[in-house]
C-alpha positions as CSV (number, residue, x, y, z in Angstrom):
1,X,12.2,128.4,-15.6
2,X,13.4,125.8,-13.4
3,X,13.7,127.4,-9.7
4,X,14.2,124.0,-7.7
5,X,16.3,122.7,-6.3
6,X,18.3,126.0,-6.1
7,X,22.1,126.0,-7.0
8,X,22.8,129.3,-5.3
9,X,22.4,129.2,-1.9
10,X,24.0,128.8,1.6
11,X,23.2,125.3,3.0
12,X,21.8,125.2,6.6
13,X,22.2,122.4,9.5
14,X,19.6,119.8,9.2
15,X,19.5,117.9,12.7
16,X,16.7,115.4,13.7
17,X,14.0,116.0,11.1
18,X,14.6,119.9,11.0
19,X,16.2,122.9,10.6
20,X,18.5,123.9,13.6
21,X,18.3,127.6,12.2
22,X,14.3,127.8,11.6
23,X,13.7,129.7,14.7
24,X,16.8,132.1,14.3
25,X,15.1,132.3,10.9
26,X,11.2,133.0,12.5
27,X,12.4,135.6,15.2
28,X,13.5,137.9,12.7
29,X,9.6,137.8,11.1
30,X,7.5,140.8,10.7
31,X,5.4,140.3,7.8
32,X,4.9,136.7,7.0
33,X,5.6,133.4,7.0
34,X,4.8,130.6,4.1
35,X,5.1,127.3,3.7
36,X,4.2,124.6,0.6
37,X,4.2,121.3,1.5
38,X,4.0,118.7,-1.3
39,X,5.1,115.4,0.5
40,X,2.0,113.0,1.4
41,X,3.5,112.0,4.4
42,X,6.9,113.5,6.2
43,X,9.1,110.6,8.3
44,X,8.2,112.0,12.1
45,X,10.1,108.9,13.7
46,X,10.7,109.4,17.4
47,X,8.0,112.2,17.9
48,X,5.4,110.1,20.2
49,X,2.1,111.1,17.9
50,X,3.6,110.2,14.4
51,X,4.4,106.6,16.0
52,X,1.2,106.1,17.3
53,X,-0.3,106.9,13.7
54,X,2.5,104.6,12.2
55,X,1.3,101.4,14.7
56,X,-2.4,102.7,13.8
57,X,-3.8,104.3,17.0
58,X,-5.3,107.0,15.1
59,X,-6.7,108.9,17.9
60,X,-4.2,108.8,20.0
61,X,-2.1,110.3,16.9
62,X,-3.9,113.1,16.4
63,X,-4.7,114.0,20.3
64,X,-0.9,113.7,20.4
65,X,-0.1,115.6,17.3
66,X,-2.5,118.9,18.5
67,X,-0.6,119.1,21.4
68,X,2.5,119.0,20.3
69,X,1.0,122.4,17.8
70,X,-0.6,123.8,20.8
71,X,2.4,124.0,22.7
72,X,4.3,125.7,20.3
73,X,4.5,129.1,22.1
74,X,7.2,130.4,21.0
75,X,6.0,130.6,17.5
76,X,2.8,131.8,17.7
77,X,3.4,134.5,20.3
78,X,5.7,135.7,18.1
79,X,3.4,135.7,14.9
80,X,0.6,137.9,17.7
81,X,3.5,140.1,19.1
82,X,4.5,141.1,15.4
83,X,1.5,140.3,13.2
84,X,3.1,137.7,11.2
85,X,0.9,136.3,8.8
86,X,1.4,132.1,8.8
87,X,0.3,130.2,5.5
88,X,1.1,127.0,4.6
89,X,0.0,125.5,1.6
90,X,-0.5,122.1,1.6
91,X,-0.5,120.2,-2.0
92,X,-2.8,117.1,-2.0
93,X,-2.4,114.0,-4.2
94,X,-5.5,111.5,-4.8
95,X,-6.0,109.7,-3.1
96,X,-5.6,111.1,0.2
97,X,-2.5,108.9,1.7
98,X,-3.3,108.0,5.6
99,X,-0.8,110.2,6.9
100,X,-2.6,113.3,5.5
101,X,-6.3,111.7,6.6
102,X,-5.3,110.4,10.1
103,X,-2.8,112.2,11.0
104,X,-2.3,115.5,9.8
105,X,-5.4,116.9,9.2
106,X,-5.5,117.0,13.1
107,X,-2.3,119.0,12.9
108,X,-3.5,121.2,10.6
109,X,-6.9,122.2,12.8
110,X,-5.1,122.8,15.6
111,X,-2.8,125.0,12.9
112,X,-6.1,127.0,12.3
113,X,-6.8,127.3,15.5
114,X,-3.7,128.6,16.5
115,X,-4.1,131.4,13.7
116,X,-2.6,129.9,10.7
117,X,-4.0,130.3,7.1
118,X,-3.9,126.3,6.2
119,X,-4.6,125.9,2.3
120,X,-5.5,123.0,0.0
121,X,-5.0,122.5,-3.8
122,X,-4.9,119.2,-5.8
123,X,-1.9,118.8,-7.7
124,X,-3.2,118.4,-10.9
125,X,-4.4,121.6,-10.9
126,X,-0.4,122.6,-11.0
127,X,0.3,120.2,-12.7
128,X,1.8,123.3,-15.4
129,X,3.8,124.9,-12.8
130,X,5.2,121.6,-10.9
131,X,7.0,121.0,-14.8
132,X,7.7,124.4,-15.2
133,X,9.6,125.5,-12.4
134,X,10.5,121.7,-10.7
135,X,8.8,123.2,-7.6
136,X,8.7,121.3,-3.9
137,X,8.5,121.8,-0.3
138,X,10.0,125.8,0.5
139,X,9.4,128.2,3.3
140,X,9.3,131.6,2.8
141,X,10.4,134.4,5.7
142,X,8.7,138.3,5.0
143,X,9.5,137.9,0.9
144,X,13.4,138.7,1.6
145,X,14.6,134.3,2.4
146,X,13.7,130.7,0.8
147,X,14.5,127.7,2.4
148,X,14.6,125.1,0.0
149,X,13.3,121.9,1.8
150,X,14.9,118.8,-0.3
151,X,13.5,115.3,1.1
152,X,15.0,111.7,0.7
153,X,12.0,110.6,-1.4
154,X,12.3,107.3,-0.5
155,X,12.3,107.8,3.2
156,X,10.7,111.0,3.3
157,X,13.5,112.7,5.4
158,X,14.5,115.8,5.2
159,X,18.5,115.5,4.0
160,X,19.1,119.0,2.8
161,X,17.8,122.6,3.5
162,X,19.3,125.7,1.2
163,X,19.1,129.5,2.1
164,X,18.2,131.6,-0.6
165,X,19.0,135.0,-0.6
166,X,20.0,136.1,-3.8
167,X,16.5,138.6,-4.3
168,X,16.0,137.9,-7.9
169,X,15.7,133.8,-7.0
170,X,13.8,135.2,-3.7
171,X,11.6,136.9,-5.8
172,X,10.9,133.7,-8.0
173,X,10.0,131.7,-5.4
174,X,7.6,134.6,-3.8
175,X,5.6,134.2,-7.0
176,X,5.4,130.7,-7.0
177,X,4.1,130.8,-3.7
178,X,1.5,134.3,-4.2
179,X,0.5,131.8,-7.1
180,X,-0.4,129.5,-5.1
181,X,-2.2,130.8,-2.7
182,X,-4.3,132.4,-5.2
183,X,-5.2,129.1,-6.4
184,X,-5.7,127.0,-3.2
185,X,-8.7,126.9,-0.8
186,X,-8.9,127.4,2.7
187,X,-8.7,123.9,4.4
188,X,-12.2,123.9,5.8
189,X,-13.8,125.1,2.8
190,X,-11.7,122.2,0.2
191,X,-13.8,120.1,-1.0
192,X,-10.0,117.3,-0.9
193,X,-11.2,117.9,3.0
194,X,-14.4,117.8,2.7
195,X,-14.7,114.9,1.0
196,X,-12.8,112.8,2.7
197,X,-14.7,113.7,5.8
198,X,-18.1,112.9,4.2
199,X,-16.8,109.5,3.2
200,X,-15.5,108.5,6.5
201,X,-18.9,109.5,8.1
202,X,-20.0,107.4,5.7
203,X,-17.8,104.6,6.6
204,X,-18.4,104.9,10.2
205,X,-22.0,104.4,9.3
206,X,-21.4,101.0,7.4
207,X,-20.0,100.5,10.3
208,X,-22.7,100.8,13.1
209,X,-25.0,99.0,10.2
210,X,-23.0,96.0,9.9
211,X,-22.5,95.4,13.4
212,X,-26.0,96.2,14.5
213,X,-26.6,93.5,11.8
214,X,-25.2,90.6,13.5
């Protein structure tokens, strides 16, 4: 059954790249908090770190990008105070696209470090469910509200986010998400992540060999 986009729901303000209720949304938290990401790369234009990665400074992109996660207090003092569990799901196309390799995977550390559950599946292992249910980027809040993420595909901005609260939809969605989380690996652990950092070792190496070559 398809579940996405939803056609019941109450549509929420979408102001530069986000959500202008998200953190009305996270205060009210007790349980947990999910999100499934499916984009391989989100337009961050006018945040400092994802304009470094676009003009390729790659390390200034990611020292700038785990800042900007470390200093978001508000959110994880909250997830502490209440013991709100934070997943996020994170739904990998080969190959890796440059956004997810220099860029957010820096992001995402700092994420774990910060106490978040950060999980990795390839997409052609949903392949079933993606047909099935049209499934894309959602958050869940404690199992009782979706938000329904819809992106500009061409641009990868954010133009619409839907409120779900209907239960039985709510409940739809939950599954979809318990599914995946079942499926996925911890980041650290995905051999997607993994991978990619073994071949850019091995890159590096080529490196140092071909220049201590000449």
């Amino acid at each position: 059954m398809r579940i996405y986009p939803p056609t019941d729901y109450r549509p929420l303000d979408v102001v530069g790249g986000g959500i202008s209720e998200f953190m009305q949304l996270f205060r009210q938290l007790r349980h947990r908090w999910v999100k499934v990401e499916f984009l391989q790369e989100y337009d961050e234009s006018g945040f400092s770190g994802y304009e470094a990665f676009k003009q390729g400074y790659y390390e200034e992109a990611a020292r700038l990008v785990r800042e900007m996660v470390k200093g978001q207090d508000e959110i994880y003092s909250h997830a502490r105070r209440y013991g709100v569990a934070m997943t996020r799901v994170r739904v990998c196309r080969l190959p890796l696209s440059s956004y997810l390799l220099n860029y957010e995977f820096a992001a995402y550390r700092a994420d774990i470090e910060c106490g978040e559950d950060i999980r990795f599946i390839d997409e052609r292992e949903i392949s079933d469910l993606i047909t099935e249910t049209g499934i894309s980027d959602f958050l869940v809040f404690d199992d009782e509200k979706v938000v329904a993420l819809i992106y500009d595909l061409a641009s990868s901005t954010l133009r619409e986010a839907r409120l779900v609260e209907r239960p039985d939809l709510v409940e739809q969605y939950v599954r979809v998400a318990d599914r995946l989380i079942a499926m996925s690996t911890p980041m650290l652990n995905s051999p997607l992540y993994l991978e990619s950092r073994q071949g850019r070792r091995q890159e590096a190496a080529c490196t140092v060999r071909n220049g201590s070559a000449r």
